[in-house]
C-alpha positions in Angstrom: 30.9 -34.3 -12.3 32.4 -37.7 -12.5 34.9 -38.5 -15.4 33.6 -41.0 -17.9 33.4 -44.6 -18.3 34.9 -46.7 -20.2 31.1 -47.4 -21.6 30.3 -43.7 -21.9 34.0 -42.9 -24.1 32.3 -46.2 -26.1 29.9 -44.2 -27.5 31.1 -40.8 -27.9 33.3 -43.0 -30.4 31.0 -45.0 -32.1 29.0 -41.3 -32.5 28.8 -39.8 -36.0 30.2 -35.8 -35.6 27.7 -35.1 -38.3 24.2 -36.7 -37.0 25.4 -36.9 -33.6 23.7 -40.5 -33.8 25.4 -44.3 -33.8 27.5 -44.4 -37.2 25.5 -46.0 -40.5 27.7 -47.8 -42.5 30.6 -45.8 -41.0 33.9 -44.6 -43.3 37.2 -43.5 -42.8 38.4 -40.3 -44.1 42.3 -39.8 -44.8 42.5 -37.9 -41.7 41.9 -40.7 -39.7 38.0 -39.5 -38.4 35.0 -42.0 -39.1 31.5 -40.9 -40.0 28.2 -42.7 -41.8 28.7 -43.1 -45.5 25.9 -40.8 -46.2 26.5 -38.0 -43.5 29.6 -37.5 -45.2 28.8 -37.5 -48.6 25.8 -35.2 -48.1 28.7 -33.1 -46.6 30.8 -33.1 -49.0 28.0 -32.7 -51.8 28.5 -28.8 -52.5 32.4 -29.0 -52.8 34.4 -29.6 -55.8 37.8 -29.1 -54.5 39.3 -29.1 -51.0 36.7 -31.6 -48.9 37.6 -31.1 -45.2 37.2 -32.7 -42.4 34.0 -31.6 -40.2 35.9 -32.6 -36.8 39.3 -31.5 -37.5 39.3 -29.5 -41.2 41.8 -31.4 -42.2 42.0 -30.8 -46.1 41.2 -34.0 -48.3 42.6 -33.0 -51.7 40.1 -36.0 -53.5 36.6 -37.2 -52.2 38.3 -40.4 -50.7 36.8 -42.8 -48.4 37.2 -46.2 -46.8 34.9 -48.6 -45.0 35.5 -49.2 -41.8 34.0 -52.7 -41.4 35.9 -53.3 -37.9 34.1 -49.9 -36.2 30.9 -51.3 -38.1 31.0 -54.3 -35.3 32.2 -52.4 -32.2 29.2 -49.4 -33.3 27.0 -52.5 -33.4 27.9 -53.9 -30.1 27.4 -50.0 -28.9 23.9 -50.1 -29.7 23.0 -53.1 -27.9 24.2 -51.2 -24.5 20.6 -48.7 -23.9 21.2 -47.6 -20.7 24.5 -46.0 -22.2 22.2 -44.1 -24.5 20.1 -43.3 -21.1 23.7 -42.2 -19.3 24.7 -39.8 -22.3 21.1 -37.9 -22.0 21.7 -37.2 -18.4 25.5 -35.9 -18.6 24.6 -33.8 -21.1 27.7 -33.6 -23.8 29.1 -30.9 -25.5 27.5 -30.8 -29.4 30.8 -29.5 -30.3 33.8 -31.3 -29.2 31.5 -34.0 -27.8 33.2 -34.0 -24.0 31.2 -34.0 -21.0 29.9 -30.7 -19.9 31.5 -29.9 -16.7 32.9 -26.6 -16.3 30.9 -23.0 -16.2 32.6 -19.6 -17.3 31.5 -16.9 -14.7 32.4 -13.6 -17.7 29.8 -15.9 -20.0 27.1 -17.3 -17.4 27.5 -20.4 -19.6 28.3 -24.1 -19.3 30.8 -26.0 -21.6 33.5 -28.9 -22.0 37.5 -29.0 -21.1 37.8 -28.3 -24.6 36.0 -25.1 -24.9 37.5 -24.1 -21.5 40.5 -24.1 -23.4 39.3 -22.7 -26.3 40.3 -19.0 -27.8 37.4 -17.8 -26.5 37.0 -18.1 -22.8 41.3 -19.0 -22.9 41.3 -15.7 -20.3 38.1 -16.3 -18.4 37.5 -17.9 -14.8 35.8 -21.2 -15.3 35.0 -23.5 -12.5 33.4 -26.6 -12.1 29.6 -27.0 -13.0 29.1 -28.7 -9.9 29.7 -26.2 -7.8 27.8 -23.6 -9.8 25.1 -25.8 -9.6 25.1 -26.4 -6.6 25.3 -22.2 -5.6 22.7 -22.1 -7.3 20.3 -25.0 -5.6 21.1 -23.0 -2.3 19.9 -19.4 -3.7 16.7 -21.7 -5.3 16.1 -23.0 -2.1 16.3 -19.6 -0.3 14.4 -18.5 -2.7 11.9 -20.8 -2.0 11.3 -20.6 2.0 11.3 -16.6 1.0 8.2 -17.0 -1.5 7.0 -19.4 0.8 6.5 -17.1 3.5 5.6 -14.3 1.2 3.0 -16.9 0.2 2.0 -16.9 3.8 1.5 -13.4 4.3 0.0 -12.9 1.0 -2.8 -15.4 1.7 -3.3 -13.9 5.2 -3.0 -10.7 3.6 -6.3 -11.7 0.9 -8.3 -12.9 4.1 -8.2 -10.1 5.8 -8.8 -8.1 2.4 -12.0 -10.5 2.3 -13.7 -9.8 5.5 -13.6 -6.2 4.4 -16.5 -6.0 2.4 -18.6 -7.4 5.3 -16.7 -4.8 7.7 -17.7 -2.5 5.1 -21.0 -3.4 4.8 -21.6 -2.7 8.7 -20.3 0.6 8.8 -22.6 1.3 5.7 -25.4 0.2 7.6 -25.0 1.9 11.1 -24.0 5.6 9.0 -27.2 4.7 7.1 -29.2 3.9 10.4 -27.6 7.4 12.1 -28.8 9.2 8.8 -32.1 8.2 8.8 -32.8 8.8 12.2 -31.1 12.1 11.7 -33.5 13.5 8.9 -36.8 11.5 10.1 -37.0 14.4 12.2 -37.7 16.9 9.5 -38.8 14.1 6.6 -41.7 16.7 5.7 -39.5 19.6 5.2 -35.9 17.8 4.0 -36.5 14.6 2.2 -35.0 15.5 -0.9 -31.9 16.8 1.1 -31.7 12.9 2.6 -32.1 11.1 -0.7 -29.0 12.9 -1.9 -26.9 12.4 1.2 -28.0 8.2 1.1 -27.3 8.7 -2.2 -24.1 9.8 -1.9 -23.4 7.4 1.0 -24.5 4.1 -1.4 -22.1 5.5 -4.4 -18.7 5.5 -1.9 -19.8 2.0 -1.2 -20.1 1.7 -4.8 -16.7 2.9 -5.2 -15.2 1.2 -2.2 -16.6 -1.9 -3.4 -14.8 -1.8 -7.0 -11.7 -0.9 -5.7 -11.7 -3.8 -2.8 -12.6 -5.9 -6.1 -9.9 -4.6 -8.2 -7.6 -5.3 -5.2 -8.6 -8.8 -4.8 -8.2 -9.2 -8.2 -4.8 -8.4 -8.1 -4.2 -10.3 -4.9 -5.0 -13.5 -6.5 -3.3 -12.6 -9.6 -0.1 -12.1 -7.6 -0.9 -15.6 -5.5 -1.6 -17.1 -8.7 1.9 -16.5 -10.4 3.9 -17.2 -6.9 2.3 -20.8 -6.7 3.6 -21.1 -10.7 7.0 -19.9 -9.1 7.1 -21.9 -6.3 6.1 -24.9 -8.4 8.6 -24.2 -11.1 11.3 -23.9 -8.2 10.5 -26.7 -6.9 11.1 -28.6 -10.2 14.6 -27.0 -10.7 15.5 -28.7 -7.4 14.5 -31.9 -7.8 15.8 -31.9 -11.4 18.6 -34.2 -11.6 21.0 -32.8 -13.3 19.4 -29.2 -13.2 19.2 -27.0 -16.5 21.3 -23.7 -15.6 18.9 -22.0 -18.1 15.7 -23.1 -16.3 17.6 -22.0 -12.8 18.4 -18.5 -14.4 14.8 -18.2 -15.7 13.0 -18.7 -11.9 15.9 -16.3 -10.5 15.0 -14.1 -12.9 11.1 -14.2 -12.0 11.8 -14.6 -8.4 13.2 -10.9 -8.6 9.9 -9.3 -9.7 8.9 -11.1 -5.7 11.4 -9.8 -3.5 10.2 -6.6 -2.9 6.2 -8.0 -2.5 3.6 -5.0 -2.2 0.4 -6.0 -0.7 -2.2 -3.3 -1.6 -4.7 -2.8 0.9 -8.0 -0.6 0.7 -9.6 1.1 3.6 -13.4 0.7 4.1 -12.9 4.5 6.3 -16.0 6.3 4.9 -15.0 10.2 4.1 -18.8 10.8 4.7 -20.1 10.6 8.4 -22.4 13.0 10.5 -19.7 15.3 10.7 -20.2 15.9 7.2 -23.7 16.2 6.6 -25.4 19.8 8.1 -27.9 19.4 10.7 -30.7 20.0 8.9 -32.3 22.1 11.3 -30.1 24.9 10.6 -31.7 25.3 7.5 -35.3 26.2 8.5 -35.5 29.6 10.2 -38.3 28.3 12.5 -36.0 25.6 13.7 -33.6 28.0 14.5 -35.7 29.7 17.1 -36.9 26.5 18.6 -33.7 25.8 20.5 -31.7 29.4 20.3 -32.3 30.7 23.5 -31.4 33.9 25.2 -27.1 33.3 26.2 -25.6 36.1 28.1 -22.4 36.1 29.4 -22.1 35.4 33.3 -19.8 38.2 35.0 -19.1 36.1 38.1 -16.9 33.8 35.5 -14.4 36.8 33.7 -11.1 36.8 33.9 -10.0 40.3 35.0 -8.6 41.1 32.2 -12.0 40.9 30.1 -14.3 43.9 29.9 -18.1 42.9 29.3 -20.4 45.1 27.7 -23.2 46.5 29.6 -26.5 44.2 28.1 -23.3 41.2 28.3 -23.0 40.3 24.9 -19.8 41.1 23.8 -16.2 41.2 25.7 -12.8 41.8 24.3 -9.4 42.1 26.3 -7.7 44.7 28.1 -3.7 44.5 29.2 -4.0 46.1 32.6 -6.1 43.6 35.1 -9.2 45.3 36.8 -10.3 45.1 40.3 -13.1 42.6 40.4 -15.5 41.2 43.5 -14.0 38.0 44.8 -16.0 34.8 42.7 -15.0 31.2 43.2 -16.4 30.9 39.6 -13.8 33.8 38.0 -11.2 32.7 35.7 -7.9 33.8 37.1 -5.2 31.7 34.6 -7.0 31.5 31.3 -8.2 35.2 30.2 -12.2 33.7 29.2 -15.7 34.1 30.1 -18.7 31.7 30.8 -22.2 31.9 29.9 -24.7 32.5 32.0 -26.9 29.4 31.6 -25.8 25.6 31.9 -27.2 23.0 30.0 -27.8 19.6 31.3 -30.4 18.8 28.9 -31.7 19.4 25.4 -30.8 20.7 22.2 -29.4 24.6 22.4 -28.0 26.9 19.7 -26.2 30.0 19.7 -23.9 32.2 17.0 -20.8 34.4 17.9 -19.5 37.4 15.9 -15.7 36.6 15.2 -15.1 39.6 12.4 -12.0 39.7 11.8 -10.1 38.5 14.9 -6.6 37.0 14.6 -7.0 35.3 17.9 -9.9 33.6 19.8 -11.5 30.2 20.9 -15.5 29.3 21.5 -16.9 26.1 23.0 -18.6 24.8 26.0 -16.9 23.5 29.5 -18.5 21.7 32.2 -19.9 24.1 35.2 -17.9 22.8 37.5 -14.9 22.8 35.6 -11.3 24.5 37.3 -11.6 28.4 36.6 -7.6 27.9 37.5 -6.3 26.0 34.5 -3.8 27.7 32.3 -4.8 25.0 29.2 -8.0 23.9 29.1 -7.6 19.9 27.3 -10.5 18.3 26.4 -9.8 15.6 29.3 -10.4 18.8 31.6 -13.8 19.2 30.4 -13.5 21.6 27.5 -14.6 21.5 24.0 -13.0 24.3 21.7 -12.2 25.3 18.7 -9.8 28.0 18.2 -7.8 30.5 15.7 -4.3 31.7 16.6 -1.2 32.3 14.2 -3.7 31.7 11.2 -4.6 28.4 11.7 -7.9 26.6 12.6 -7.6 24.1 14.9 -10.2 21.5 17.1 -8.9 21.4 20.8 -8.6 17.6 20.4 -5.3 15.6 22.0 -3.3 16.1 19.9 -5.3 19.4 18.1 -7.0 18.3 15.0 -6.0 20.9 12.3 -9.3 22.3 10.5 -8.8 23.4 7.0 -11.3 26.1 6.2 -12.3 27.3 2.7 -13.8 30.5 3.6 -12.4 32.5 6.8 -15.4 32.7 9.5 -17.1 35.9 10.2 -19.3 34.4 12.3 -19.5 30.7 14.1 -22.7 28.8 15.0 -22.6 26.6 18.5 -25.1 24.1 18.3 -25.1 21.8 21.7 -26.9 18.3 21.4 -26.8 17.1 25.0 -28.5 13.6 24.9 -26.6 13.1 21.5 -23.6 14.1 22.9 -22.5 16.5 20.3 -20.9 19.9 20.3 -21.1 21.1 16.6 -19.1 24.1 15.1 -20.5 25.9 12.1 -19.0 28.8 9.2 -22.1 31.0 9.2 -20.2 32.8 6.4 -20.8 30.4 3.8 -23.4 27.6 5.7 -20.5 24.8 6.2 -19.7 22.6 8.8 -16.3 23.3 10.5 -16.3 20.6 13.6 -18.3 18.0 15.8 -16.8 16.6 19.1 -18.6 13.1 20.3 -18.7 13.4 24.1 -20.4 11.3 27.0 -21.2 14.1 29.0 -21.4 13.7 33.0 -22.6 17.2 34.3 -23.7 20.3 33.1 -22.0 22.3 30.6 -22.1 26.0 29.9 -21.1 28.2 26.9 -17.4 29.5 26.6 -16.1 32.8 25.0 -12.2 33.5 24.6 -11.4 36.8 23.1 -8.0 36.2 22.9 -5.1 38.3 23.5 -4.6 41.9 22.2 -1.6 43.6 21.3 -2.3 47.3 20.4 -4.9 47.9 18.0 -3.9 44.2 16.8 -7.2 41.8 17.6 -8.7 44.7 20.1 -12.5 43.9 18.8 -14.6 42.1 21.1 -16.5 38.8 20.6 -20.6 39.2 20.5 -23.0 37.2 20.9 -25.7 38.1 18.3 -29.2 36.5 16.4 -29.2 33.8 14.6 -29.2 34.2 11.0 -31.8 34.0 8.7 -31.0 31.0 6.5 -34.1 31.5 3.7 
């Protein structure tokens, strides 16, 4: 900051200490310091001994005062010069010692004069000039400001994207709906209570998807809200003038609840889908029989390590290989067993006795799929679901872990070929385990892996048995 003029020391002197305004009829104490008549005397008022000086403290023993009739003309001549007035504002002086304020103490965070620089107490601390403070502190304001401004950016992409949700939303709600209905109109005589609840259920995640894409929003434009009021009162800091360090501190300050910006987001994913709603056919006995038909197990397809049972419903594992008849069909890699029928049209249902297995896998492959693969992937043309080292599993890439309440007994296959479904059920407790979505291209055919035995360690066999009786 610039020293002062000759114009700006005029007026600091022709200042009364006491009003801090141009001196009224202005007097001179015996110290030698000038103030208005009436300041002084309102000053002096309480005391009856001792009257002291307010600038210096000097110690008046009587209540003496002179007029100063030759500062009278010179404070007169002070107050025809405004624009010194206008000067003074902007330099901002010190209320104490009445010296420019030019200096900053970095133990204090605060602004003073030479005098109070030099004072007892910042005599030990680092003071620097105000300008350069200042001028520190423009620079973090204005990297402050290109940061908020491209948080600003992202936030307000952010709340578009947020805003197209509902629609997004909206269209998922209405092809699950669509998928529903068409689902149940099947059996609308025997199950329309059962699709009430489920639409119910459907419109009351919207519901809740809904509020909590509002609450978002809400939030959002809060949060855009209070970093236009930051920008703006960043902006204002630097184009102030002189710049008010307290103002400065204060955005800082609120700039810091900024830097780290979170942008919540909500997902429209619906938890329910036709995964999660049971095929209500499997809920009517006579529905059941409709499409269960009579699957056997085809001994031209078993690896020689499975034994069939004579009427080729069940087969469990051996360790020593048999002998078998050459089949282009058998399984030599991959110790399983094929139905006998393929499917290349229709709806088809089937239930496999697991007991208490540690170890096996059921699905369908296509017909013409390699009987030489040692892992059957999806991409092959399998579709399994498996148990091994206690865990559930879908024979997705990657596998999709299945977490299952209730340990399955017994699983239901139910093929949908013009749907292009393959659906797993828990016959133990009626729940839905897995669905895989497929385009099929061929004919497919029932699957049956035993899995390996150890001993007496998952030695039962897998059987293919009736349907239950769901009433």
């Amino acid at each position: 900051m610039a020293s002062l003029s000759h114009l700006e020391v005029l007026n600091i002197d022709t200042t009364c200490a006491i009003c801090l305004d141009h001196l009224q009829d202005p007097v001179m104490i015996p110290c030698g310091h000038s103030f208005c008549r009436v300041c002084i005397t309102q000053y002096w008022k309480p005391v009856t001994k001792d009257f002291s000086c307010p600038t210096c403290r000097h110690v008046c023993v009587q209540q003496i005062m002179y007029p100063n009739r030759q500062l009278a003309s010179i404070v007169e001549t002070a107050r025809q010069l405004p624009f010194v007035k206008e000067k003074m504002q902007n330099e901002k002086i010190c209320y104490k010692h009445h010296e420019v304020i030019n200096l900053f103490c970095k133990e204090d965070q605060e602004a003073m004069c030479v005098v109070c620089a030099v004072s007892h107490g910042h005599l030990y601390h680092t003071v620097g000039p105000l300008d350069e403070v200042l001028k520190n502190y423009k620079e973090k304001l204005q990297s402050c400001l290109e940061d908020l401004g491209r948080k600003a950016k992202d936030l307000k992409e952010h709340m578009s994207m947020e805003e197209k949700k509902p629609k997004e939303l909206r269209e998922l709600v209405r092809n699950c709906h669509k998928r529903i209905t068409c689902d149940f109109e099947e059996l609308r005589s025997f199950l329309e209570q059962e699709k009430d609840q489920q639409l119910h259920c459907l419109r009351a995640e919207e519901t809740e998807i809904l509020g909590r894409l509002k609450t978002t929003r809400a939030h959002l434009s809060e949060q855009c809200c209070s970093l236009n009021t930051l920008i703006v009162d960043m902006e204002r800091c630097l184009e102030s003038r002189a710049g008010v360090l307290k103002d400065m501190q204060s955005v800082l300050q609120r700039y810091e609840t900024f830097k780290n910006l979170e942008l919540p987001s909500v997902s429209v994913e619906l938890k329910r889908s036709m995964a999660y709603f049971p095929r209500p056919l499997f809920h009517l006995k006579k529905m059941l029989k409709k499409y269960t038909g009579d699957v056997t197990l085809d001994p031209q397809t078993a690896h020689p390590n499975l034994v069939l049972s004579e009427n080729l419903k069940s087969v469990y594992f051996i360790d020593i290989p048999q002998e078998l008849p050459h089949s282009s069909r058998r399984f030599t890699t991959y110790p399983c067993v094929l139905g006998s029928s393929s499917y290349s049209s229709g709806r088809h249902y089937w239930e496999v006795e697991v007991g208490n297995k540690t170890h096996w896998a059921l699905g369908v492959c296509y017909e013409s799929a390699s009987s030489n693969v040692q892992d059957p992937k999806q991409e092959l043309g399998y579709w399994r679901v498996r148990l091994w080292n206690e865990q559930y599993v879908a024979m997705t890439t990657p596998f999709t872990p299945l977490l299952l309440n209730v340990k399955p007994k017994r699983v239901g296959i139910f093929l949908d070929y013009e749907a292009g479904k393959v659906s797993f059920y828990n016959m133990t407790n009626r729940s839905h385990i897995y669905t895989f979505d497929v385009i099929f291209a061929e004919a497919v055919c029932p699957l049956f892996y035993p899995g390996v035995c150890i001993g007496d360690i998952n030695a039962d066999p897998l059987s293919i048995c009736e349907p239950s009786d769901w009433y």
